[in-house]
DSSP file (Angstrom, degrees, kcal/mol; ACC not computed):
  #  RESIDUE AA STRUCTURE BP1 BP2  ACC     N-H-->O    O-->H-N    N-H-->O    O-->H-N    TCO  KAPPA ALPHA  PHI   PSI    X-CA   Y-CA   Z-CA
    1    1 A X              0   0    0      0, 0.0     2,-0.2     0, 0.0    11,-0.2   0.000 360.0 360.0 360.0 144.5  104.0   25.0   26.8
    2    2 A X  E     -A   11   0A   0      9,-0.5     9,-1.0     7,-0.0     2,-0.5  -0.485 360.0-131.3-130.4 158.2  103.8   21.7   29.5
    3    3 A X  E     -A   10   0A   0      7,-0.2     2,-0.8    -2,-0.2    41,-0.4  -0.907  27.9-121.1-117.0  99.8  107.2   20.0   31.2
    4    4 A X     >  -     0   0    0      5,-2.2     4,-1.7    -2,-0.5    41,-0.3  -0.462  11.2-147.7 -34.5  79.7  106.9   15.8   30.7
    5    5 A X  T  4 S+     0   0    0     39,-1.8    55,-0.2    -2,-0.8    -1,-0.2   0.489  98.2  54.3 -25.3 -16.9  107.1   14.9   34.5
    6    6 A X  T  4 S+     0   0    0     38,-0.2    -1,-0.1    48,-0.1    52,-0.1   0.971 130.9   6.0 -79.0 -99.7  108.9   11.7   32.6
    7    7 A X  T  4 S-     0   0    0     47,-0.1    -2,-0.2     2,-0.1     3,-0.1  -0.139  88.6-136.3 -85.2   6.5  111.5   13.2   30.5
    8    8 A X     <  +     0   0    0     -4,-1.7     2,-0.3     1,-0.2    -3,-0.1   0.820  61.4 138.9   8.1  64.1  111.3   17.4   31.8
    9    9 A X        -     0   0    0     -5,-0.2    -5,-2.2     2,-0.1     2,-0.4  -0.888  50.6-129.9-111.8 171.4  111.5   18.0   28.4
   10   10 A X  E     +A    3   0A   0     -2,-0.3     2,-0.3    -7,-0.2    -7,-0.2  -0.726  37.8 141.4-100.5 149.5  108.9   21.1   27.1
   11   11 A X  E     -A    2   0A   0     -9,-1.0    -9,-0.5    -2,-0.4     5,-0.2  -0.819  55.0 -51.9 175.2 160.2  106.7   21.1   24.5
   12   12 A X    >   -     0   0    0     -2,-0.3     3,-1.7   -11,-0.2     4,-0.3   0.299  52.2-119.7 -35.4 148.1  103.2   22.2   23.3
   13   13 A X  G >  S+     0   0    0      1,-0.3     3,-1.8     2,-0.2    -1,-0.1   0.851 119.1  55.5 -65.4 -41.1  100.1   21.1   25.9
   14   14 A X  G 3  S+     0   0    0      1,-0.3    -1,-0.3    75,-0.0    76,-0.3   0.561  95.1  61.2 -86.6  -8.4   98.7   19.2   23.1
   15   15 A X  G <  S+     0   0    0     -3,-1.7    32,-0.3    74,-0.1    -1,-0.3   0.513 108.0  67.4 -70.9 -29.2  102.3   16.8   22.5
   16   16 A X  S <  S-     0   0    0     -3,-1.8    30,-0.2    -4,-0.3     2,-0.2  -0.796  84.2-128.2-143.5 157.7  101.5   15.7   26.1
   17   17 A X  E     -B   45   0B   0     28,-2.3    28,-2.6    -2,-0.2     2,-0.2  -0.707  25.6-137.2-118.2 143.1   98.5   13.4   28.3
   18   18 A X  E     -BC  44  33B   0     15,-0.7    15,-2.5    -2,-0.2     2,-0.3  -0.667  29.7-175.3 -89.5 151.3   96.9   15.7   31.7
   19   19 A X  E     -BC  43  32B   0     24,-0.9    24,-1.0    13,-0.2     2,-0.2  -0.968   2.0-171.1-143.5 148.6   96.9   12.6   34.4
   20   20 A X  E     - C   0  31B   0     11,-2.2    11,-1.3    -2,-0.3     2,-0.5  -0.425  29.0-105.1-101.2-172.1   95.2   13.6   38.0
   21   21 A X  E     - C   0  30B   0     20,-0.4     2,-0.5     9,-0.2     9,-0.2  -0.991  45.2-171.8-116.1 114.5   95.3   11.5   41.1
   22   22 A X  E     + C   0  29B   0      7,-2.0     7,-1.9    -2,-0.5     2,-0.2  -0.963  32.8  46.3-137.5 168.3   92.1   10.1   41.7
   23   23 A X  S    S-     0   0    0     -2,-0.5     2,-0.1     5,-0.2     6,-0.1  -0.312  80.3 -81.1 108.6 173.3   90.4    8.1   44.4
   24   24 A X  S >> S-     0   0    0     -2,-0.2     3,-2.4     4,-0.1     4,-1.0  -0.261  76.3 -41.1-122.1 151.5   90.3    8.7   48.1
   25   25 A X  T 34 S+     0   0    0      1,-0.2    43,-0.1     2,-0.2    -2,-0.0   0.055 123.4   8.9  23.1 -73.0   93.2    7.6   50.4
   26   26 A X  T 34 S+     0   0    0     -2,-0.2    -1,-0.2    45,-0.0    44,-0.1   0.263 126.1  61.3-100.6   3.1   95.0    4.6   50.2
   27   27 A X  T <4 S+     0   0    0     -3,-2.4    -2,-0.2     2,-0.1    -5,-0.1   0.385  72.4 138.9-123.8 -16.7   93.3    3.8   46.9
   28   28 A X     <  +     0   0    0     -4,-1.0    44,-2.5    43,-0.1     2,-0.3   0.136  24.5 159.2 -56.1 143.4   94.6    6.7   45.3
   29   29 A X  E     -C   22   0B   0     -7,-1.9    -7,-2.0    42,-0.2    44,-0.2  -0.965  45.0 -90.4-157.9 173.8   96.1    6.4   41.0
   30   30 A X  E     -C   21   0B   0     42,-0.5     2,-0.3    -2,-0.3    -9,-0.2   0.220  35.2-164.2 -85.3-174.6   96.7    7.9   38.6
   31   31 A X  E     -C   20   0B   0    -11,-1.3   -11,-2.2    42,-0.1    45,-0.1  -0.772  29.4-113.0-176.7 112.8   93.9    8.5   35.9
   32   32 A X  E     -C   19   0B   0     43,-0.4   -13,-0.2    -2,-0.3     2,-0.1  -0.264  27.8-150.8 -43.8 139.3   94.5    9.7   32.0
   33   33 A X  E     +C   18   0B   0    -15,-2.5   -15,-0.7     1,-0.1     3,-0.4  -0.660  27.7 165.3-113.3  70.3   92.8   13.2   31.8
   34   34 A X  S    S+     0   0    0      1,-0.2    -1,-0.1    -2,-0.1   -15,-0.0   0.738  77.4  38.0 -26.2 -50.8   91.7   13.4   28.0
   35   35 A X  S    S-     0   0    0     57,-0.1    -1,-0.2   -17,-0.0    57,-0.0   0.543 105.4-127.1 -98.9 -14.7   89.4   16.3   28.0
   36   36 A X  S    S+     0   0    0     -3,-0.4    -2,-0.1   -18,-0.1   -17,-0.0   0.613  82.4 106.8  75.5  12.0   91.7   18.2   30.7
   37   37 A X        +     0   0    0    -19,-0.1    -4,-0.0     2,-0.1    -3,-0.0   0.829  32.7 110.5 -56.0 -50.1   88.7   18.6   32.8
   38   38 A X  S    S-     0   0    0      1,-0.1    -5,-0.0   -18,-0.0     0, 0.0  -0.054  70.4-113.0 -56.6 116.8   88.8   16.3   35.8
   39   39 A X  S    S+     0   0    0    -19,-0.0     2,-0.1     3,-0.0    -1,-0.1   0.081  76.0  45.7 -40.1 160.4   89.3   18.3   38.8
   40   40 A X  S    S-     0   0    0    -20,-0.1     2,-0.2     2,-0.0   -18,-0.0  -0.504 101.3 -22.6 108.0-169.8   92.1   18.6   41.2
   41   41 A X        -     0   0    0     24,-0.2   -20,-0.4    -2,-0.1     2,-0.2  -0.602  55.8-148.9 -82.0 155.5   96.3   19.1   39.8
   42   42 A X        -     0   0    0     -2,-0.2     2,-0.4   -22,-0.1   -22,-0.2  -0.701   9.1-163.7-128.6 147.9   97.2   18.0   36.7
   43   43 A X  E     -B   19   0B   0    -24,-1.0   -24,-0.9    -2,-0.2     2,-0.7  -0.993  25.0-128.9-139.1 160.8  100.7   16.7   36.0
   44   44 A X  E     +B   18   0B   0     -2,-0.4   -39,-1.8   -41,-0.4     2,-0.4  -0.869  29.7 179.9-123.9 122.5  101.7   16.6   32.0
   45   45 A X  E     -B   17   0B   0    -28,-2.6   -28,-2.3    -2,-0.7     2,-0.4  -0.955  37.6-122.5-140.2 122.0  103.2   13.2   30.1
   46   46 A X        -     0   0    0     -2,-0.4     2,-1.5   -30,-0.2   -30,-0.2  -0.352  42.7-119.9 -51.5 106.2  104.3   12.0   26.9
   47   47 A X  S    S+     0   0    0     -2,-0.4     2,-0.2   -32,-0.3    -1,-0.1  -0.400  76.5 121.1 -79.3  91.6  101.9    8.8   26.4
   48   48 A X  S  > S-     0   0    0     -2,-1.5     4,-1.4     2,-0.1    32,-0.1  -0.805  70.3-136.5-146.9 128.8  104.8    6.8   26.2
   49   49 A X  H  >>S+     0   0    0      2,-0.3     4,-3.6    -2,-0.2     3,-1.2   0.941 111.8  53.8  20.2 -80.3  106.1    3.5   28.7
   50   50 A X  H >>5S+     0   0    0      1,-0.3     3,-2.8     2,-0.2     2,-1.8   0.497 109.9  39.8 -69.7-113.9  109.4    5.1   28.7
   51   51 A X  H 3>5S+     0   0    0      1,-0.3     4,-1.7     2,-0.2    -1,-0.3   0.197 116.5  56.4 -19.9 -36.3  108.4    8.8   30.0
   52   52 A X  H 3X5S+     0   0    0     -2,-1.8     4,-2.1    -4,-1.4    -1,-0.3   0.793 104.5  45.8 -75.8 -49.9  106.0    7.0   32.4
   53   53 A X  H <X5S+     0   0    0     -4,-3.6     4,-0.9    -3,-2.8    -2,-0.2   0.777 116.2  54.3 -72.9 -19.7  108.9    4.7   34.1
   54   54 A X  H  X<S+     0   0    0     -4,-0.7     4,-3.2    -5,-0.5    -2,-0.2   0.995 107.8  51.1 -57.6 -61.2  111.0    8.3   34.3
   55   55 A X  H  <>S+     0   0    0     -4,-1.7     5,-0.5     2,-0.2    -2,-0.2   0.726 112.2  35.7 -26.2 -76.8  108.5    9.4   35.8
   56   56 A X  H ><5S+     0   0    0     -4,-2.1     3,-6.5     2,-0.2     4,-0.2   0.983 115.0  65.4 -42.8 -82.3  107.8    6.6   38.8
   57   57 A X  H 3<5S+     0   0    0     -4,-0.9    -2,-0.2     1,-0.3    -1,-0.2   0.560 106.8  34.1  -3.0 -68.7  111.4    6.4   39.0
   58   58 A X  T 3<5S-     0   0    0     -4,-3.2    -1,-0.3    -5,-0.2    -2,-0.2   0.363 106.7-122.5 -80.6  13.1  111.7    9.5   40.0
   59   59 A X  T X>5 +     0   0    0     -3,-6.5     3,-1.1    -5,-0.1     4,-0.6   0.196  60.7 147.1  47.4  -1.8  108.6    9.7   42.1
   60   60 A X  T 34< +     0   0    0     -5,-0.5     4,-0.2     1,-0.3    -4,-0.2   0.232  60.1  63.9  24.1 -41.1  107.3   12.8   39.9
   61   61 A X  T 3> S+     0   0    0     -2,-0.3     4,-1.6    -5,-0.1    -1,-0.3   0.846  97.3  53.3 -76.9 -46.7  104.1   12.2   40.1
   62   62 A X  T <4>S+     0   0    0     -3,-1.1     5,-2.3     1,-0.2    -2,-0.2   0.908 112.4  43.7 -26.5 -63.3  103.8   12.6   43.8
   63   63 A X  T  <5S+     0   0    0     -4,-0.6    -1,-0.2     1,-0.3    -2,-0.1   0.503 116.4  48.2 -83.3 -13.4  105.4   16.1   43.8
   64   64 A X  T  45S+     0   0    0     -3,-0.2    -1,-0.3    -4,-0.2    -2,-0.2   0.807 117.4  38.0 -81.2 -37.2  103.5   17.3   40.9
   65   65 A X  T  <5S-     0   0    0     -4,-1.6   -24,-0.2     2,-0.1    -2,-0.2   0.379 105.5-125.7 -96.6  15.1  100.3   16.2   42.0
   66   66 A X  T   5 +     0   0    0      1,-0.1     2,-0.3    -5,-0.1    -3,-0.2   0.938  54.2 161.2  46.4  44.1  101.0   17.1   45.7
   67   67 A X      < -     0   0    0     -5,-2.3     2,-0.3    -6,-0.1    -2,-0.1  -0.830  37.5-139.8-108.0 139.3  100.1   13.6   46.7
   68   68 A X        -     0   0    0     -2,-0.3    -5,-0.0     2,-0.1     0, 0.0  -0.780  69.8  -4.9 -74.7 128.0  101.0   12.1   49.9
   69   69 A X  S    S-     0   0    0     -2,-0.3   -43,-0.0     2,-0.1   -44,-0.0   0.297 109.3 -26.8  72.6 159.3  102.1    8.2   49.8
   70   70 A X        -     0   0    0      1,-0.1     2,-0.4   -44,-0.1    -2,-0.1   0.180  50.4-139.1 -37.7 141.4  102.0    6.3   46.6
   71   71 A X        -     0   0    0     -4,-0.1     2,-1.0     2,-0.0   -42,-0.2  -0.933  20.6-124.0-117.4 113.7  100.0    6.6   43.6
   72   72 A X    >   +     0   0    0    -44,-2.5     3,-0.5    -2,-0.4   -42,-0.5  -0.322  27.8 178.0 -17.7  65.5   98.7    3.7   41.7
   73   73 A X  T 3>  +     0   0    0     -2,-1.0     4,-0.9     1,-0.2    -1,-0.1  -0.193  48.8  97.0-126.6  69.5   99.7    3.6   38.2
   74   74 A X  H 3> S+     0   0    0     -2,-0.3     4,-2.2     2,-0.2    -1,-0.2   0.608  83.7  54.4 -86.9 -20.3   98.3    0.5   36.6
   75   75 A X  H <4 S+     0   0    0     -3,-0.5   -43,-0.4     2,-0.2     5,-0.1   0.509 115.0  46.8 -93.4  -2.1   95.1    2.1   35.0
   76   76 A X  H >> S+     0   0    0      3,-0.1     3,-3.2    -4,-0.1     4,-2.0   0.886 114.2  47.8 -78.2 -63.4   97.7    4.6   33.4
   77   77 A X  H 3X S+     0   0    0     -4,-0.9     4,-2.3     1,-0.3    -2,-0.2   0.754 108.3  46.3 -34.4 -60.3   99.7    2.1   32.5
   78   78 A X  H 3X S+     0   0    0     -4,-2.2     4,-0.7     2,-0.2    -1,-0.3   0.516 114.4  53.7 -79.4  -2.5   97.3   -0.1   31.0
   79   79 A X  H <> S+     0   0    0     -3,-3.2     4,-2.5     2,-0.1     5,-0.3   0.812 114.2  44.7 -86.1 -63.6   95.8    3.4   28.9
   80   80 A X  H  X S+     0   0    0     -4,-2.0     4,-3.1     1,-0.2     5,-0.3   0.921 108.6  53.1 -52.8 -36.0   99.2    4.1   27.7
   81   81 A X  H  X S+     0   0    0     -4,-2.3     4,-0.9    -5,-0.3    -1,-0.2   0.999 113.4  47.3 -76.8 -48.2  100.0    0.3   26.7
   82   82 A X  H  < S+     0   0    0     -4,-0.7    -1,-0.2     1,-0.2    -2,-0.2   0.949 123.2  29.9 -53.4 -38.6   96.7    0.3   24.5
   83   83 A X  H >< S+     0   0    0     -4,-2.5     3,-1.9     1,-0.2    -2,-0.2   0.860  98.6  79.5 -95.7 -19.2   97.3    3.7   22.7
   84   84 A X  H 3< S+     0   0    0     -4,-3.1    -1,-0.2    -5,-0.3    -3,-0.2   0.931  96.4  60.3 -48.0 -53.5  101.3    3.7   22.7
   85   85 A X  T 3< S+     0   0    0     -4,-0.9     2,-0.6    -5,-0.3    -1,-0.3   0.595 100.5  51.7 -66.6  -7.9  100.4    1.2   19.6
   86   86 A X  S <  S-     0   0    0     -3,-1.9    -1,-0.3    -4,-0.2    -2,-0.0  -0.570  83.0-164.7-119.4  78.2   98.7    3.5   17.7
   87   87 A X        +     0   0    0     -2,-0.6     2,-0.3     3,-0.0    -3,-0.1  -0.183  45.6  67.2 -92.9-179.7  100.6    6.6   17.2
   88   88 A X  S    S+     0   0    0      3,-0.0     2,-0.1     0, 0.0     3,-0.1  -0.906  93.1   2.7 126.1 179.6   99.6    9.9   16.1
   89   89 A X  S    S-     0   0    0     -2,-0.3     3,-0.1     1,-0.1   -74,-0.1  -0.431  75.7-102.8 -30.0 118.0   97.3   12.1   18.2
   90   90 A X        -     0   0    0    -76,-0.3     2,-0.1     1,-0.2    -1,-0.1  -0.174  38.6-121.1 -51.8 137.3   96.1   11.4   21.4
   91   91 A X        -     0   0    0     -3,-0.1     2,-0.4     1,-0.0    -1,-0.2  -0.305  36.1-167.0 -86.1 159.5   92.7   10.5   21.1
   92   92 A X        -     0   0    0     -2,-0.1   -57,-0.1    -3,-0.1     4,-0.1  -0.980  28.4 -84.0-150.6-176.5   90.2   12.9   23.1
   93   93 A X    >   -     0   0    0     -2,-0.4     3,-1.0     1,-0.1     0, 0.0  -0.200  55.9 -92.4 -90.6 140.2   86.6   13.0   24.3
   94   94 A X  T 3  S+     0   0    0      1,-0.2    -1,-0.1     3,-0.0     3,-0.1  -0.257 108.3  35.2 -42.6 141.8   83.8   14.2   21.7
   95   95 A X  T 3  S+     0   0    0      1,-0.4     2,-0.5     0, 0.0    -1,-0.2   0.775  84.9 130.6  64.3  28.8   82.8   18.1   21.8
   96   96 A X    <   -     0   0    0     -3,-1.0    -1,-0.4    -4,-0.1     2,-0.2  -0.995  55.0-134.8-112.4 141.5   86.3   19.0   22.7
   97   97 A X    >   -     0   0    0     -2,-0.5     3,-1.5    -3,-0.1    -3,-0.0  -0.353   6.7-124.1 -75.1 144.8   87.4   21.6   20.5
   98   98 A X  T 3  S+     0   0    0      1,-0.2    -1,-0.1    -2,-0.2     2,-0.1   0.896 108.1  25.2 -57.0 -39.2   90.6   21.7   18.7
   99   99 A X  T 3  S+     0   0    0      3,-0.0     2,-0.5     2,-0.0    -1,-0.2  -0.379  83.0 124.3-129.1  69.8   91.9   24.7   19.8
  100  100 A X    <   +     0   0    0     -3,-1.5    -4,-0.0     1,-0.2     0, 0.0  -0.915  26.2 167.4-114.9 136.0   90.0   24.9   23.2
  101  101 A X              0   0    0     -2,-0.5    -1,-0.2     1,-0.1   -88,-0.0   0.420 360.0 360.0-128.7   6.9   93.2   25.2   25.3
  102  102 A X              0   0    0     -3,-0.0    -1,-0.1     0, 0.0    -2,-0.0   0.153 360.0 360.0-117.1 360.0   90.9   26.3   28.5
């Protein structure tokens, strides 16, 4: 079970998208985690628009990800606005397993 930095509602790991902070310093955003791999903290979101504006709103992302100053989240933005149209699963990367929860 995950919390929606969006909506702090709970639900199963796989109901919800890992996003890190990446890039260096002033440059830092956010960045869809698919495979749950990418180093660093992970903060857990309903790939939804609406959970995503809770989310900023409440600066959330900072205090999950332990991020100083602002995070960047147009390349979220622009992940979510392509797959929000297509709903169903959340797509993830080849040669991840289905119930590799690791």
């Amino acid at each position: 079970m995950r919390t929606c930095v969006g909506c702090r509602s709970r639900v199963v790991k796989s109901e919800l998208l890992r996003v890190v902070a990446g890039g260096a310093g002033a440059e830092r955003a956010l960045v869809p985690d698919l495979g749950g791999r990418l180093p660093g903290r992970g903060a857990y979101l309903h790939p939804s628009q609406e959970c995503l504006d809770l989310a900023e709103h409440r600066r959330a992302f900072s205090r999950a990800l332990r991020a100083e100053g602002p995070l960047d989240g147009a390349e979220l933005r622009r992940w979510l606005a392509e797959h929000e149209e297509r709903p169903g699963r959340l797509p993830r990367p080849t040669g991840t397993e289905e119930g590799d929860t690791t």
